[in-house]
C-alpha positions in Angstrom: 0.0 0.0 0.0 1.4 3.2 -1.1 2.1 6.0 1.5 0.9 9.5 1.1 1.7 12.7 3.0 -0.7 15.5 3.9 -0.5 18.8 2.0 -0.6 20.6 5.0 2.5 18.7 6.6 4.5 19.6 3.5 3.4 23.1 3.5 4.6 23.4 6.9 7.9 21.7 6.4 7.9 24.4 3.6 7.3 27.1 5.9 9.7 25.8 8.6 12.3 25.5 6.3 12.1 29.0 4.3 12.0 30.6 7.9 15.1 28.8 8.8 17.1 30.2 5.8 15.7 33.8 6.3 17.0 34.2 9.7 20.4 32.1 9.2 22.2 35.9 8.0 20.1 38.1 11.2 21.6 35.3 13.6 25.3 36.3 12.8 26.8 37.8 16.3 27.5 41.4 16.5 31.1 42.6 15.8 32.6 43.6 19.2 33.3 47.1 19.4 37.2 48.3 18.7 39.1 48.8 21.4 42.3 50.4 21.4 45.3 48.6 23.7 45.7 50.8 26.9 44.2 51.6 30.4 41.1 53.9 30.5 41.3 57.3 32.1 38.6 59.1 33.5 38.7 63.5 32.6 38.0 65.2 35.4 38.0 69.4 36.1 41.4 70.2 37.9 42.2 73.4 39.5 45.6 75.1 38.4 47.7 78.0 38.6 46.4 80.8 35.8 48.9 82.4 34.2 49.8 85.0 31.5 52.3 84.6 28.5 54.5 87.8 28.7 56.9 87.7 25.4 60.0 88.6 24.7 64.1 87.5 23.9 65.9 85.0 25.5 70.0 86.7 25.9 73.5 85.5 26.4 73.6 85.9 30.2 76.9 88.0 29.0 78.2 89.1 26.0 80.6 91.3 25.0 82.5 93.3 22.0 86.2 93.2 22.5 87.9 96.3 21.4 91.7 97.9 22.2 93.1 101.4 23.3 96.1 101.3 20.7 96.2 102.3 17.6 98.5 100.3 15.7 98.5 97.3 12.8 97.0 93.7 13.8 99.1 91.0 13.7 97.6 87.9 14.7 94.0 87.2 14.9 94.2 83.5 16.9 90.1 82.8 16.6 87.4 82.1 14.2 84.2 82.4 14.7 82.5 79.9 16.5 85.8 79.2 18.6 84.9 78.4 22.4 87.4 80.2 24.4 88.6 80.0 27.9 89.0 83.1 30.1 92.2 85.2 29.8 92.4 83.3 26.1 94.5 85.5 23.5 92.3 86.3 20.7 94.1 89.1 19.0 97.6 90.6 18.9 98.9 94.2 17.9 101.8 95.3 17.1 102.9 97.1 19.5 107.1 97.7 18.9 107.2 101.2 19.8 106.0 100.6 23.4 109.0 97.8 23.8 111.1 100.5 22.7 109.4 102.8 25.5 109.6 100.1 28.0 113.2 100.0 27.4 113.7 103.6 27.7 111.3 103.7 31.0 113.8 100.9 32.0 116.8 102.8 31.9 115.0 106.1 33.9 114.1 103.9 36.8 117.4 102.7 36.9 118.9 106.1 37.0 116.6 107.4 39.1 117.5 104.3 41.4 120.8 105.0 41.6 120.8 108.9 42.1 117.9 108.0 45.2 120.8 105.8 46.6 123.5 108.8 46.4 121.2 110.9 47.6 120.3 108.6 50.5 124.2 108.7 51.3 124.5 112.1 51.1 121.8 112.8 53.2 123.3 110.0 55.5 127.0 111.7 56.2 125.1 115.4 56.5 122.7 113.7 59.7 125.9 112.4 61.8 128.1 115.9 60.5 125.0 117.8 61.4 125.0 116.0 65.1 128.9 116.7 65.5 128.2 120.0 64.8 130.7 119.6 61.7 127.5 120.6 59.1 124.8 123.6 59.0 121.4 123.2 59.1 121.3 125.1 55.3 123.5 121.8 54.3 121.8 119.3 56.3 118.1 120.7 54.6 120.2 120.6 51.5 121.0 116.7 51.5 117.3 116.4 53.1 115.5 118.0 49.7 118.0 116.5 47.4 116.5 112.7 49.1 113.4 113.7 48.6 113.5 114.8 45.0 115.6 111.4 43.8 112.6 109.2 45.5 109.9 111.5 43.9 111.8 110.9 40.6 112.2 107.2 41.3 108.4 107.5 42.0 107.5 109.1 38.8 109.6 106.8 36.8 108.2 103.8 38.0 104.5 104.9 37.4 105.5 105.5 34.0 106.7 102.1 33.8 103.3 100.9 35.3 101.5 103.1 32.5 103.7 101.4 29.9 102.8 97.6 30.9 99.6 98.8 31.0 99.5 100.0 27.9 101.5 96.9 26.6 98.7 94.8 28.3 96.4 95.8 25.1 98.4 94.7 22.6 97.1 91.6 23.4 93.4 90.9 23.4 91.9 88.6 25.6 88.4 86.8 26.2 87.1 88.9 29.4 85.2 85.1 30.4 84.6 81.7 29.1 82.6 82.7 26.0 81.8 81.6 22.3 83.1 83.8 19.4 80.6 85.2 17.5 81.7 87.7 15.2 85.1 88.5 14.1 86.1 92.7 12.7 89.8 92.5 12.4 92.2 89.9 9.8 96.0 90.2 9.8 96.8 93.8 8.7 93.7 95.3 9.9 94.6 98.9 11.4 93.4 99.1 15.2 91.9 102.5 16.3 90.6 102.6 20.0 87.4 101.5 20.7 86.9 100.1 17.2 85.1 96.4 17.3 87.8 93.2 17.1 85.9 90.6 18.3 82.5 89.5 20.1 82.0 87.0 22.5 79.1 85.4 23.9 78.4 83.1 27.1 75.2 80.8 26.4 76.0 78.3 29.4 72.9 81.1 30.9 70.7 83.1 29.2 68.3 86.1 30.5 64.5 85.9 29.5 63.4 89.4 29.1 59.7 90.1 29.0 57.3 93.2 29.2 54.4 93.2 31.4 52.0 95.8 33.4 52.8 96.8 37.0 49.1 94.4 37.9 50.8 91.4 36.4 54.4 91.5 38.0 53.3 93.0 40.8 53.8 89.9 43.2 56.7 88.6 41.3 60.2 88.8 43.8 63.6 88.3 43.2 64.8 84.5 43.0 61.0 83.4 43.0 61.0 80.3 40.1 59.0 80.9 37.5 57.8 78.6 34.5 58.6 79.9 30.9 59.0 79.0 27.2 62.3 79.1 24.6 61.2 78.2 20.9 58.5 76.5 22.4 60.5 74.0 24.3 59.1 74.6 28.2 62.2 75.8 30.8 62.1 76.5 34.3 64.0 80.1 35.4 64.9 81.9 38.1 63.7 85.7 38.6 66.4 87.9 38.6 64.7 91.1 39.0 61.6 93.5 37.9 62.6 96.6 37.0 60.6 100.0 34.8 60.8 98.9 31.1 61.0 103.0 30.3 58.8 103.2 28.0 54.8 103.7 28.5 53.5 102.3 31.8 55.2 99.2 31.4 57.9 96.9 33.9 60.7 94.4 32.6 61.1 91.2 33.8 64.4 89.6 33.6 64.8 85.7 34.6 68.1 83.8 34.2 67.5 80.0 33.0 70.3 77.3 32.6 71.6 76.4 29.3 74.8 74.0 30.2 75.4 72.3 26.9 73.9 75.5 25.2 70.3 73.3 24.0 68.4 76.9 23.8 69.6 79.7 21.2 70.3 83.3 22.0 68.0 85.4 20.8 65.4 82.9 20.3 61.9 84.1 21.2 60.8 83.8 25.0 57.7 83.3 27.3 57.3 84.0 30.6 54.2 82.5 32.8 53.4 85.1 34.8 51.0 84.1 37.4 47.4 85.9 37.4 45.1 83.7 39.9 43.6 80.6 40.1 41.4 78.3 37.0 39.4 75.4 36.2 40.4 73.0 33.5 40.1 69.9 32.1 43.8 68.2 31.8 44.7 64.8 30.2 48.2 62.6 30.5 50.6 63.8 27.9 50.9 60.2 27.1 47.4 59.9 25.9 47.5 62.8 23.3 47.6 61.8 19.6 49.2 63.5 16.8 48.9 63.2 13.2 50.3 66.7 11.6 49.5 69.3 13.2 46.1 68.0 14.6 46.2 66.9 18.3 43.3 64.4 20.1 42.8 61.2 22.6 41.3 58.1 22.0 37.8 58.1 23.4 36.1 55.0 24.6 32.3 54.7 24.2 30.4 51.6 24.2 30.5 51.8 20.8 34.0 51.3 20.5 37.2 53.9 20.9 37.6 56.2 18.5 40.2 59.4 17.8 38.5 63.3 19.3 40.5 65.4 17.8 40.9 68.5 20.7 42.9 71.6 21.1 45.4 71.6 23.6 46.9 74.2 26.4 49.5 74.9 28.7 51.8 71.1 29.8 52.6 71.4 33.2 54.6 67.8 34.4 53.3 64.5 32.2 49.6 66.5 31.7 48.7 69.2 29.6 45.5 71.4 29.7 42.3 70.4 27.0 41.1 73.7 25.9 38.3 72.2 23.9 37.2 69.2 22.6 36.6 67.1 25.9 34.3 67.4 29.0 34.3 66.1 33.0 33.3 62.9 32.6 34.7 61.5 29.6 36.8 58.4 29.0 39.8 58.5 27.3 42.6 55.5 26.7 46.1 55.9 28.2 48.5 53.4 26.1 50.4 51.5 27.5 54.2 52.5 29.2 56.6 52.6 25.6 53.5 52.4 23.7 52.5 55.2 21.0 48.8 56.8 20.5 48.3 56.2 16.8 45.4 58.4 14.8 42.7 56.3 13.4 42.8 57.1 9.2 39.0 57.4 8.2 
């Protein structure tokens, strides 16, 4: 006997199956959201130090322009620039054979004047004991007595001429006043020297003085040797206040502060900020470490339970390992830290 089967049990086999096949592609599981490697950090409002930028030039702690008071050829010129050079180093020599000539000559005075204070220094000698055996006059004794004295004050003169000489000798050579860089060079072999005009300049960058303008409001609770947190060429320093002084011009004060440079990392006269405290704020701050850069955009990776993704945000003032989020992020949000020798890397969209 033949078996059948009921329409209605194949219809709903039919059914069963279609149904099957329309929800195999809806049963896939959801992709898990993306999640960047790192630990999560939680933004929060932080009070900190306001401050204002006061701008201005960051100098060679000293600096100098080496010049002579002879006038007379150059000889020797023992430095180029860019030379480092140790205090009391000879830089330049003059010629300077007329003052051996008068040194010689200065010589032979002191040595006559020497030798006529010793004569007179006898003379006077014999007329003291004659003058006591009443074998002298006074008029003879005063005699001897003013001839002494006029062979020491020659003696005297002549000697301070020699001193003047040396002296004078001394800039035929010039030196570096203090451990310095060179940094420009006047004067080549055969160069005529005229007092006062330029030789050399020298610099010392091992310090440098940050000097800013700013109104008497801001720097009025500023002291000497107070620390104070700054800015060369954009790389952040740490200075020393050296003093506040009137700038001279409108109703404005000067602000110098000294800042290390050992190793001479930081360029004279690069451009200079100093932080000038004015009060208390509220911001939002993030680690350092968590900031992303691609170009010139900055952001943090921000977790949602969606998955992380890259807020771009604009940044403020790094104080330490965290820097100030001017925009772009509130209280409250989450943001990934990578992890210690890791790098935060821009998503490309």
């Amino acid at each position: 006997m033949r078996a059948t089967r009921s329409p209605l049990v194949v219809l709903t086999g039919l059914a069963v199956a279609a149904a099957a096949c329309a929800r195999q592609p809806n049963e896939r599981p959801a992709a898990a959201p993306h999640r960047a490697e790192g630990s999560a950090y939680v933004v929060h409002d932080t009070t900190v130090n306001a401050t204002f930028d006061a701008s201005g030039v960051a100098a060679p702690f000293q600096q100098a322009t080496l010049s002579t008071k002879l006038m007379g050829t150059v000889t020797d010129v023992l430095v180029r620039e860019g030379d480092v050079v140790a205090a009391g180093q000879p830089l330049v020599r003059i010629d300077a054979r007329d003052l051996a000539a008068k040194q010689a000559q200065v010589a032979a005075s002191i040595a006559e004047a020497d030798a006529v204070r010793r004569d007179a220094t006898v003379q006077a000698g014999r007329m003291r004991a004659l003058y006591a055996d009443s074998a002298a006059t006074k008029a003879q004794l005063d005699a001897a007595e003013t001839g002494l004295a006029r062979a020491e004050a020659t003696l005297t003169a002549a000697r301070a001429a020699g001193e003047e000489v040396a002296a004078a000798t001394a800039y035929a050579v010039v030196r570096a006043p203090f451990a310095a860089t060179v940094t420009k060079r006047f004067a080549d072999p055969g160069t005529f020297a005229a007092p006062g005009a330029p030789l050399v300049s020298v610099q010392d960058a091992s310090q440098l003085r940050l000097s800013v303008a700013a109104t008497p409001d801001a720097v009025r609770n500023l002291r000497r040797g107070q620390p104070i947190d700054g800015t060369v060429e954009g790389r952040s320093i740490r200075a020393i206040i050296e003093g506040v002084v009137p700038a001279g011009a409108g109703n404005l004060y000067t602000v110098n502060a000294i800042v290390s440079n050992a190793g001479a990392p930081l360029l004279a006269g690069s451009s200079a900020t100093l932080a000038i405290p004015a009060g208390r704020r509220t911001v939002v701050v993030v680690p350092v470490t968590a900031v992303v850069r691609q170009g010139d955009l900055t952001g943090v990776t921000l977790r949602s339970a969606q998955g992380d993704e890259t807020r771009w945000v604009r940044l403020g003032r790094q104080t330490g390992g965290v820097v100030e989020v001017s925009s772009g992020l509130r209280a409250g949000d989450v943001i990934v830290v990578p992890p210690k020798g890791g790098a935060a890397v821009a998503e490309r969209n």
